[in-house]
Structures are given as C-alpha cells and as structure tokens.
C-alpha positions in Angstrom: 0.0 0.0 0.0 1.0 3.2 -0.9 1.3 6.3 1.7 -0.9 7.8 -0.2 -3.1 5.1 0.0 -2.7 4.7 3.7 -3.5 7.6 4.6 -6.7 7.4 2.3 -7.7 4.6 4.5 -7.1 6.2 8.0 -9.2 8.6 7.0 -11.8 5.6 6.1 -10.9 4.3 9.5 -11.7 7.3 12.0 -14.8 7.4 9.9 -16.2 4.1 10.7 -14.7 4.8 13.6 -17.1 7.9 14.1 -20.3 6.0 13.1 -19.6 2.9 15.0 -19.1 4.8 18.1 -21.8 7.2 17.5 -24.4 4.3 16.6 -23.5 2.5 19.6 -24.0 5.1 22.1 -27.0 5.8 20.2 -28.5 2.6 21.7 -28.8 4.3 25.2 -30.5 7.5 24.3 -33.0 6.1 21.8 -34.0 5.8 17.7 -34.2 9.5 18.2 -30.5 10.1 18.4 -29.2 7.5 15.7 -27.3 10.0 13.4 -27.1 7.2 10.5 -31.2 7.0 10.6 -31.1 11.0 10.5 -28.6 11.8 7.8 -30.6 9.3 5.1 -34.0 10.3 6.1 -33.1 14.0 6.1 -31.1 12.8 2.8 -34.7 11.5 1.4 -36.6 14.6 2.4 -34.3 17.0 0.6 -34.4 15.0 -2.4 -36.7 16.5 -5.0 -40.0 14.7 -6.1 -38.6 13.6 -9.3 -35.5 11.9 -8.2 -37.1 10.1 -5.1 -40.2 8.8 -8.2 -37.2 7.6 -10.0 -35.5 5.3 -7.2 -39.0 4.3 -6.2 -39.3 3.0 -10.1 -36.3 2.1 -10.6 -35.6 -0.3 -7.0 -39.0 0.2 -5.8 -39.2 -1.5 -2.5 -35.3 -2.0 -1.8 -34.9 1.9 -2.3 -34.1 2.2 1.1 -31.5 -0.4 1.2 -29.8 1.4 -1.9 -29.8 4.9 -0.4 -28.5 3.1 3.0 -25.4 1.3 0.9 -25.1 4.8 -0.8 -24.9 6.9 2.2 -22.0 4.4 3.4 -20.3 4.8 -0.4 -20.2 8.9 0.0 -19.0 8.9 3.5 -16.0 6.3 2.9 -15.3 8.7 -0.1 -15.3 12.1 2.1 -13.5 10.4 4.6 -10.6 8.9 1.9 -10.2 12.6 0.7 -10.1 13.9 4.0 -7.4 11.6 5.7 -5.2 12.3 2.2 -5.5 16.1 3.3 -4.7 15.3 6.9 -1.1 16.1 8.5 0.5 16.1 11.5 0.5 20.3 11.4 -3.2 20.4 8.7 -6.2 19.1 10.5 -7.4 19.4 7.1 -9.2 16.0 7.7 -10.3 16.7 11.0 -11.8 19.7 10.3 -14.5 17.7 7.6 -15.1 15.1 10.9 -16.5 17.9 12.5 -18.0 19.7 10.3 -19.6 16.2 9.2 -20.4 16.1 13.0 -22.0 19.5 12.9 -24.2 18.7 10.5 -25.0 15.2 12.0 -26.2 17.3 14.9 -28.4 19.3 12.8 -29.9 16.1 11.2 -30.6 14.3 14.3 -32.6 17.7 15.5 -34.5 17.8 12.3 -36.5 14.4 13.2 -39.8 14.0 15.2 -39.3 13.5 19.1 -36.2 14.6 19.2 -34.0 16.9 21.9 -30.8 18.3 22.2 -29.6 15.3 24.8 -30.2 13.0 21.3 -26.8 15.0 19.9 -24.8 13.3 22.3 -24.0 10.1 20.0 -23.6 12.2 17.2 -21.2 14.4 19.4 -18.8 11.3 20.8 -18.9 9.7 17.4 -17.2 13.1 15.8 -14.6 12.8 18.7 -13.8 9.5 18.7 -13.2 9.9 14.7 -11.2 12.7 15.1 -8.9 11.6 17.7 -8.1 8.3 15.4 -7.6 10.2 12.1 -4.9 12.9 14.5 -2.9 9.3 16.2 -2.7 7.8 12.8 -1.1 10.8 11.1 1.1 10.9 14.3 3.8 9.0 13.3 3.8 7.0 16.3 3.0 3.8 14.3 4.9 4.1 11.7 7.8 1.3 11.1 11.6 3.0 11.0 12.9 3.4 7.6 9.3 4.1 6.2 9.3 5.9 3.4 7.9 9.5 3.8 7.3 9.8 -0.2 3.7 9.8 -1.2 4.5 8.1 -4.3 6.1 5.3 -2.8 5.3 2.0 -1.1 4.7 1.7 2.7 6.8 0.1 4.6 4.8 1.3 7.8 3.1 -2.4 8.4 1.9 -1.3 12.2 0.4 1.6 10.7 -1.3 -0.4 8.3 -2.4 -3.2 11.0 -3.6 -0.2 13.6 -5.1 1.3 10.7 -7.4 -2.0 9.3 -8.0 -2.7 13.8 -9.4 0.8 14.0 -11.6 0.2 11.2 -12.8 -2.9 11.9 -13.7 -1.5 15.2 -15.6 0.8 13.6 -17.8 -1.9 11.7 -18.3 -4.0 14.7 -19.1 -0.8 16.8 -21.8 -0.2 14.4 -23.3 -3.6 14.2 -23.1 -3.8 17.7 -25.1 -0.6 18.2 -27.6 -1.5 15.5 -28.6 -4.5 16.9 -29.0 -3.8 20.4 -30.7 -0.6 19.1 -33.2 -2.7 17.3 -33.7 -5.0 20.0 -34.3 -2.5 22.6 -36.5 -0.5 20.7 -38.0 -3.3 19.3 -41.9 -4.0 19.4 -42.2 -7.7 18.0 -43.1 -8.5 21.9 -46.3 -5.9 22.0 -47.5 -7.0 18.9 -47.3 -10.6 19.8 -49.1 -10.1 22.9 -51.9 -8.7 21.2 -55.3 -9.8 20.6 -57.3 -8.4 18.3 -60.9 -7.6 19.6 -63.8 -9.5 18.2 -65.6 -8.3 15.3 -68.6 -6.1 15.9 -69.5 -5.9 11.7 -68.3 -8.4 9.7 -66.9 -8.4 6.1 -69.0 -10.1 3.5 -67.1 -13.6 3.0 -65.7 -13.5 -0.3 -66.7 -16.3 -2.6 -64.7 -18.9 -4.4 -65.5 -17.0 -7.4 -64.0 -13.9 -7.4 -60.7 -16.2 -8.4 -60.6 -17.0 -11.9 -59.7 -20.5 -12.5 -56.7 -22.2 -14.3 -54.9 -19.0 -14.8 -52.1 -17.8 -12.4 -53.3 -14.8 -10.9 -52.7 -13.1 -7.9 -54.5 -14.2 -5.2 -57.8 -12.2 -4.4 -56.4 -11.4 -0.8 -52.6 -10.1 -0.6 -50.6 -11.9 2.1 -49.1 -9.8 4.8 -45.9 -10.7 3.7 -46.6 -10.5 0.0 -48.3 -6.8 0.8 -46.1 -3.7 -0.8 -44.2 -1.4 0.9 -44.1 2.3 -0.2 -42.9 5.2 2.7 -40.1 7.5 3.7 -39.2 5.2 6.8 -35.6 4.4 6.8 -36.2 2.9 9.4 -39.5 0.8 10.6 -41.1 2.7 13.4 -41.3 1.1 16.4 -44.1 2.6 18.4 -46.3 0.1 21.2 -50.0 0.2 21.8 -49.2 1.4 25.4 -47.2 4.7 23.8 -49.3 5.4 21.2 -52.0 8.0 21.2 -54.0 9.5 18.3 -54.6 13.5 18.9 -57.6 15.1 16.8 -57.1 18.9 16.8 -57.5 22.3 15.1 -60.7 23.1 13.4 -62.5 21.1 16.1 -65.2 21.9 18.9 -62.9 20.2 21.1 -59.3 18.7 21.4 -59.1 14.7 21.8 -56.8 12.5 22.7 -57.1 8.9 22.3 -55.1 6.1 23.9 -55.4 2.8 22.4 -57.5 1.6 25.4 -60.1 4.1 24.5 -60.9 2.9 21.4 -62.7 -0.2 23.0 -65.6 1.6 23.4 -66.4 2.1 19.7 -67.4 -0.8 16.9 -65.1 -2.8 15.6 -65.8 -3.2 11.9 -64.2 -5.4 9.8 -63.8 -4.4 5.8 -61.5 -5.8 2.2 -59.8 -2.8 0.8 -57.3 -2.5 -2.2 -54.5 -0.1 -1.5 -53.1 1.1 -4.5 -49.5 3.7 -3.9 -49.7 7.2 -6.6 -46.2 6.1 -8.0 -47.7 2.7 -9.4 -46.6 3.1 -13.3 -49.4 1.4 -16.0 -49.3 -2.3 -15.6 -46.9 -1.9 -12.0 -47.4 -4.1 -8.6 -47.6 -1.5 -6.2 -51.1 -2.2 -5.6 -52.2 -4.9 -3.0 -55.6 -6.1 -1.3 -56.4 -7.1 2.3 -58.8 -7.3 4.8 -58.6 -4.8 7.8 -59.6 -4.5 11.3 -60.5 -1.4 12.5 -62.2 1.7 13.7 -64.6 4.0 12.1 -62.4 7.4 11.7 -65.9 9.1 11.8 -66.8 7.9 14.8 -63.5 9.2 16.1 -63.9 12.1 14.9 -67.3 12.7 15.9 -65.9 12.9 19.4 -64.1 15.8 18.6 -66.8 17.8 16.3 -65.2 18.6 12.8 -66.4 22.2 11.7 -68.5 23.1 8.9 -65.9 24.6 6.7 -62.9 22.2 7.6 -62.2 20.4 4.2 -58.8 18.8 4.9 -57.4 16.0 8.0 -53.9 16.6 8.0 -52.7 13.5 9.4 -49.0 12.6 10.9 -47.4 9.6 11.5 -44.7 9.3 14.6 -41.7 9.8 12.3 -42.7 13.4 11.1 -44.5 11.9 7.4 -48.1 13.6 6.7 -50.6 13.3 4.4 -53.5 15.3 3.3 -57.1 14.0 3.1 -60.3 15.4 2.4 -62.6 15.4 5.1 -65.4 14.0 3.2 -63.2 11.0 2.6 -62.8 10.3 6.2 -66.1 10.8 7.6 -67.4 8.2 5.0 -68.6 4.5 5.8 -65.7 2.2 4.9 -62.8 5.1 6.2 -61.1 3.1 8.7 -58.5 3.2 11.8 -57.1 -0.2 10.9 -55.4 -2.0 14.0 -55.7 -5.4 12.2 -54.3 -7.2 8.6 -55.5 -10.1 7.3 -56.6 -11.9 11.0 -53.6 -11.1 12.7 -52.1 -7.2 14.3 -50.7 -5.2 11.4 -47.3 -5.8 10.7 -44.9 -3.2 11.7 -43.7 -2.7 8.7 -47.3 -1.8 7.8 -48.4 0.8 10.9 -48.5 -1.7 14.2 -50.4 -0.3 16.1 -52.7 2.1 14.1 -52.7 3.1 10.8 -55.1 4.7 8.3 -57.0 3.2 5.5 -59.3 4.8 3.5 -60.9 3.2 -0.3 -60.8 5.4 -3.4 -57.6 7.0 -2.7 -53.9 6.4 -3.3 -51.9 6.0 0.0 -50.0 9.8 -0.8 -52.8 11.0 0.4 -54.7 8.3 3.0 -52.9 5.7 4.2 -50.6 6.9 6.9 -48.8 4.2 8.9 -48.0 5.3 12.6 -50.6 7.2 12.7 -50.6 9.6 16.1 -51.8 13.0 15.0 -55.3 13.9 13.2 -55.8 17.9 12.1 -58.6 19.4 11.0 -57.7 22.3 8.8 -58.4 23.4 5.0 -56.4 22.7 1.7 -55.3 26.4 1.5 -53.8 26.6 4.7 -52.0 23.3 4.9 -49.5 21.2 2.6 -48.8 18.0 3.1 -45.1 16.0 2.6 -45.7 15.0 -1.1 -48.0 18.2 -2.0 -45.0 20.0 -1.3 -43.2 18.4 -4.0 -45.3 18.8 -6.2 -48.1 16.0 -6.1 -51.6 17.1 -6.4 -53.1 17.8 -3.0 -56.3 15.3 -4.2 -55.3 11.7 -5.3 -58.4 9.9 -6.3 -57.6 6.6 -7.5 -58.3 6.1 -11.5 -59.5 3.3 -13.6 -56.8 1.1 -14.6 -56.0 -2.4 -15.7 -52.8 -4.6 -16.0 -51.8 -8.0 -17.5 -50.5 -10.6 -15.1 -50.6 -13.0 -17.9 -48.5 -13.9 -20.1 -45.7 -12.0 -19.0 -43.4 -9.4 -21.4 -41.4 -11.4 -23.5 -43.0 -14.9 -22.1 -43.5 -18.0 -24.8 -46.9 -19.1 -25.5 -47.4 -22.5 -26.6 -49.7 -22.8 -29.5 -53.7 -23.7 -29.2 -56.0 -23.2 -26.4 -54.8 -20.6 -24.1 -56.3 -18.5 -21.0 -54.6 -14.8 -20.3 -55.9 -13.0 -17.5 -54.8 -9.9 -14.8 -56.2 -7.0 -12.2 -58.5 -4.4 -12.8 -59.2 -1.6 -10.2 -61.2 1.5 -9.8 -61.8 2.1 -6.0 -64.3 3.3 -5.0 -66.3 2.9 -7.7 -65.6 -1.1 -8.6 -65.1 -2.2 -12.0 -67.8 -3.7 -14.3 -66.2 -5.0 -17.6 -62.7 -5.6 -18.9 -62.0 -5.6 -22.8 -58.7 -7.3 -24.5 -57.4 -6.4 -27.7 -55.0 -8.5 -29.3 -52.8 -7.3 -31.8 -54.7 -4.2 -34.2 -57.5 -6.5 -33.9 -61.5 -5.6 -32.3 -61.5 -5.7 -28.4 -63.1 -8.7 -27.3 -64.7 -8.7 -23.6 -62.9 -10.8 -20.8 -64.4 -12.8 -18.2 -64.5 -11.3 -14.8 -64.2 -13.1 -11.7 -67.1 -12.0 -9.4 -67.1 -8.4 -7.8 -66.8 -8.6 -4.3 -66.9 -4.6 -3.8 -66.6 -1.4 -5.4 -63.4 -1.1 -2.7 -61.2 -3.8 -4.0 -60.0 -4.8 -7.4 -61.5 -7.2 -9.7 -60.0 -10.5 -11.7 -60.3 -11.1 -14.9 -59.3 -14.0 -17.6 -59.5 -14.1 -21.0 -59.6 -16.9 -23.5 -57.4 -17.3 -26.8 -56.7 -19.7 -29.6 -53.1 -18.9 -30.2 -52.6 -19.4 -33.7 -49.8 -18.0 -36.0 -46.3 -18.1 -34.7 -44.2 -15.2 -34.0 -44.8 -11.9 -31.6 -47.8 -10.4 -30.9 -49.4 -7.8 -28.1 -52.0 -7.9 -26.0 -53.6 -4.8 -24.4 -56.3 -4.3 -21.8 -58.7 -1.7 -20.5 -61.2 -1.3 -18.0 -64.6 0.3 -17.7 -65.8 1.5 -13.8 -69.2 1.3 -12.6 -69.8 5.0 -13.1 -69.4 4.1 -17.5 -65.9 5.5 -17.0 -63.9 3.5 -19.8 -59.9 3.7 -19.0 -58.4 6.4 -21.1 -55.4 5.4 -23.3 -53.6 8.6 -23.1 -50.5 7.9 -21.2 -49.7 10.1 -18.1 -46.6 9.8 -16.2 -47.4 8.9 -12.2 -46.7 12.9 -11.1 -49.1 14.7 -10.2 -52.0 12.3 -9.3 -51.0 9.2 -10.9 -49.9 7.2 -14.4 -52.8 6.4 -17.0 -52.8 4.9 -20.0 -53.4 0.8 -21.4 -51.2 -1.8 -20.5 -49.8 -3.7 -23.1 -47.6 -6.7 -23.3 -45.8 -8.5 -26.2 -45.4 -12.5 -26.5 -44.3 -14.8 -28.6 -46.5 -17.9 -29.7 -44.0 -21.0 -30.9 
C-alpha cells in the first residue's frame, strides 16, 4: 500500500470509527438520536419529487437499502479525501469530521421526538473519529525506515495493521449498536401479545369465485408478507399500543386524545380494501388487497366535532411523514383506523399499532402508517409531505388495468390458451374488462365475481393462439360509473400514471 493510500484509508478508518461509536452510544439515548437514521431520512426529504419517483421506479421497495449502501459509499469517499489532506500540522481532515459532526447534529434535531440530549451520539462519534484520524497521522505507528514519499510504497506495516484494527472497530461498533438498538427498541413483543378484539360488523365472505380458474393470478387477498411497501421510513417505526396516542385537533369543537385503550368503546368493523400507492406506473405491482380490522375514523372524529368549513385532515405519523385527506373521505362508511391485517395485528412494517385506511384514494394521500396526529384544517392553509413536491393535493384513484398474464417477452405455446390480470377502480368497482389482441377488435374478458366497489376485480381471457411469431395484448377497463380507462399515457406525477397496459409475447 502506498502512503498515499494509507492515509486514504485512515481517513476511512476514523470514519467508521465515528459511526460505530456514534451508533453504539446511540443505543442508550433512543431511535431518536441514531445520526445514520437522521442523515438518510433528512437525505430522502431534501431530495426533489422527481428523483425520489425515480428510485421508487427504478428499485422500488429496496430503495431504502440502496440509499443506505449509498450513504455508506459517499462517507467512505469524504472520509478517503479527507485523511489524504490530513497532517501532523493540517487538520485538514479533522476539520470535515467535524463539520460532518456539525451537520449530523443538525440532522438528528430535524427528526420527530427529538432533543438536544439525542446529539450526544452524534457528538462522541465526531470525537472519537477525530482523535483516530490525528494518532494515525502521528507518526507513532509508523515502522523505522518508512518511506515519507507519497508516491512510494509503505513500509509502515503497524500503521497499516492499527489502521485495518481501527476500522474494523468501527464496523463492529456499528453492528453492535444497531442490533442492540433494534432489539431495545423493538416491538415484536407488544404485537405478539396482542389480541385483536372480536368483530362487531363483519366483512361479507368473499366467494370462491372472485378467483378465476386455471390461470395464475394473484391471489384475491394479498398476504401480509406478499403486501407492498411504499414510505419514507428508513427505518420501521417502532411505536407500542401502550405509547401510542392519536390527537384530533385544530378546526375542532374540542381537542381529543385517544389512547389505544379508549378505542374499546367504539365498533369494531371489519372491511376488504385495495391499497393502491400514486407512484404505481401502468401495468406496475404497487397495488395490493387485504382485509382490515379497525375503527370508524368518523366515529373518532365525531368525538371531537369537525367544523362546517374544515375540508382537509392533516394526518402525521410518529416519524414526522403527513398526508392530506379530504374530510369527506374520512367521515365516510368504509374510512377506517385499521389495528388489524388479514386476522392477525398489522405488521410493523405496515403501521403496528394504528394506521389509516381509506378506499378510493392512493396511499400519498390516505394511508398513513404510525398514525398519532389527526388535524382538522383546510387545503389552503396546509401542505402536506408530497404536496409540497409537487403531487396534487387530491389523489383519487383512476381506472386502470394490468396483465398478469403472459408476461413481457413470455413463450406461448400454440392452441388453447387463457390470459388474465387486475382491474381496479376504487371506490367505484369495476364492471367490464376488454382485450385487444394485436390491431384487432376488443373482445370482452371474463370477470371473476365483484366482491366490492373497494377492492380490485379478476379477470381472464380466453385465446386460440394461432400464427407463430410476436404479438401484443392490451387491456382496458370500464368502472361502474361508465368510465372507460383512457389510453392517453400520463406519467405517475401529479396524481397518478394512465394509460393501457400492453404486453408482447411470442407464440412458438
């Protein structure tokens, strides 16, 4: 190794050095004070609407993990350049550490919850780094004879060994400080001491039927695990039924607060809901269906009295995250605080212990996870987090349709063959699906049964595959209201994509 390249990778080592330390402390103060959680959420918030659609599209639900792994890639850079400027008489280097500490401190503030005792971390983390990157460029571990010369090799094999045991503590540090983080903070325990209460309204049960047979479809309810995952959570909340609280405030006759023991006193009502997320392109997956446990918001609200002229709930979730929804949308039947997924407590991952869902609107604007904060205020007074990038405050959810089957680019054998897919129009429920193959005349599919205007509907379609070579199939969907799925294609900003799916295979 080069000095030059040593000295590149002391600066690497005080900075892992830096994190480690700081994450490890981190795991006595709280998720509050856990500077790597800070920097990439405060990374994701600065980050215009555009760029944060494209990661969605582009690594959709492992955009979190990317940014993470990225985060890592620009520190180890900063920190290379800055041990290269470091000397003995420049604290070049150690000047960036704190600086990078600085702003650390600034990021950690920025999050919901947090106080100035939540810098601490941050604070020992920037002085630990610092007081590796000054002994390294010390010269006290530097072999006799080394060679001083930039350009030259290094001949300093302690440095390099206290060098690669300084980062390595760094790494452990860091693991270490995750870990018990996570397992301190975690909620697993709560959840799995929870029962949910009985039902006082039922769901309809859904029918064998609204499954078309013999084609491979997805199945009519979404598994938990199976469910997608769309938010600005770094990282997953972790907030138990005996801390959470749900506030209803502002243009109210009166400010409530509910604990989660409250809400025994209201119906339990159980409803199937598709969720579909704004940044689903045409033919995308980022739409799921499940049934929900819950709470009518209305009746919550109720308790509070909503004003006349209030037309907007602002709601928050614990990490800071809001979304706007109308009030007419909330105070309707099937609006729901869902405690409940699918007959078990919602996952974390998914809002354990409360979240909101509410049909005929895409999550942007509805579905917050974490729920804890309910205001009652007007769309000219109030913005919420993706209406201030530039989605549209509204985000009714529009007719659409996508082929499951075949896939792009799939073989189809030649003969008999059966095609299907999802159509969708909450909460108006869809009523007829047409399939066009090729440039030829669209040709109805068969629906499986509708089981609400709330949830999406199946569909198959049947084809003699004659003729080898490619060819393109294309779908559309008509709502209950006559509403026939426009073909003009829209991108997913401001209120979400339009336009028909299509999908090219080849019969052999």
């Amino acid at each position: 190794m080069t000095t030059l390249g040593a000295r590149a990778m002391g600066g690497v080592a005080a900075a892992a050095v830096s994190v480690g330390v700081a994450q490890l402390v981190a795991a006595a103060f709280g998720p509050e004070a856990d500077v790597r959680t800070a920097v990439g959420s405060s990374v994701i918030d600065l980050t215009p609407g555009p760029v944060k659609e494209w990661a969605i599209q582009t690594f959709g639900t492992s955009d979190k993990l990317v940014l993470s792994v990225l985060v890592l890639v620009v520190i180890a850079v900063i920190a290379a350049v800055a041990g290269i400027a470091e000397s003995a008489r420049r604290p070049v280097g150690s000047v960036a550490i704190a600086a990078a500490g600085v702003a650390g401190c600034a990021a950690v503030l920025s999050r919901a919850g947090a106080t100035i005792v939540d810098i601490v971390p941050t604070v020992v983390g920037a002085a630990g780094g610092i007081a590796v990157l000054r002994l390294l460029v010390s010269g006290r571990f530097r072999d006799s004879g080394a060679e001083p010369d930039p350009g030259s090799p290094d001949r300093g094999r302690r440095l390099s060994v206290v060098t690669l045991g300084f980062l390595a503590a760094g790494a452990v540090s860091g693991v270490a400080g995750a870990v018990i983080s996570r397992l301190a903070s975690s909620v697993s325990g709560d959840r799995q001491a929870f029962a949910l209460p009985p039902v006082d309204l039922a769901a309809p049960p859904i029918p064998t039927s609204v499954q078309p047979n013999d084609v491979a479809l997805p199945s009519f309810i979404t598994g938990n695990t199976d469910f997608y995952r769309i938010d600005t959570a770094l990282t997953v909340p972790q907030l138990s039924r005996t801390d959470w609280q749900l506030r209803i405030h502002g243009m109210v006759d009166r400010e409530v607060t509910f604990r989660f023991e409250d809400l025994e006193r209201f119906e339990v009502v159980e409803k199937v809901v598709t969720l579909t997320c704004v940044s689903n392109p045409v033919g995308g997956e980022l739409i799921s269906n499940a049934t929900w446990i819950g709470y009518r918001v209305r009746d919550l609200l109720a308790d509070a009295g909503v004003h006349d002229d209030a037309d907007m709930v602002l709601s928050k979730s614990i990490d800071g995250w809001t979304a706007g929804t109308p009030v007419e949308a909330l105070t309707a039947e099937d609006a729901m605080l869902a405690i409940g997924m699918n007959g078990e407590p919602l996952p974390v991952v998914h809002g354990y212990p409360a979240r909101l869902v509410v049909p005929g609107l895409y999550g942007y604007v509805s579905a917050t996870k974490w729920v804890v904060d309910l205001e009652l205020t007007r769309f000219d007074r109030a913005q919420a987090y993706w209406t201030r990038l530039g989605w549209a405050p509204r985000g009714p959810i529009k007719t659409e349709s996508r082929i499951d089957v075949p896939r792009s680019g799939a073989d189809v054998p030649a003969g008999p063959v059966k095609f299907g897919g999802v159509a969708w129009a909450q909460d108006r429920g869809v009523r007829d699906v047409e399939v066009q193959i090729d440039d030829g005349e669209w040709q109805r599919a068969t629906l499986g049964d509708s089981y609400s205007g709330d949830t999406w509907r199946l569909w198959s379609f049947d084809w003699d595959a004659q003729g080898e070579g490619l060819h393109t199939i294309t779908v559309r969907a008509t709502d209950n209201t006559g509403y026939t799925q426009t073909s003009e294609q829209a991108d997913v900003i401001p209120d979400g994509a339009t336009g028909w799916h299509s999908v090219t295979f080849a019969v052999r």
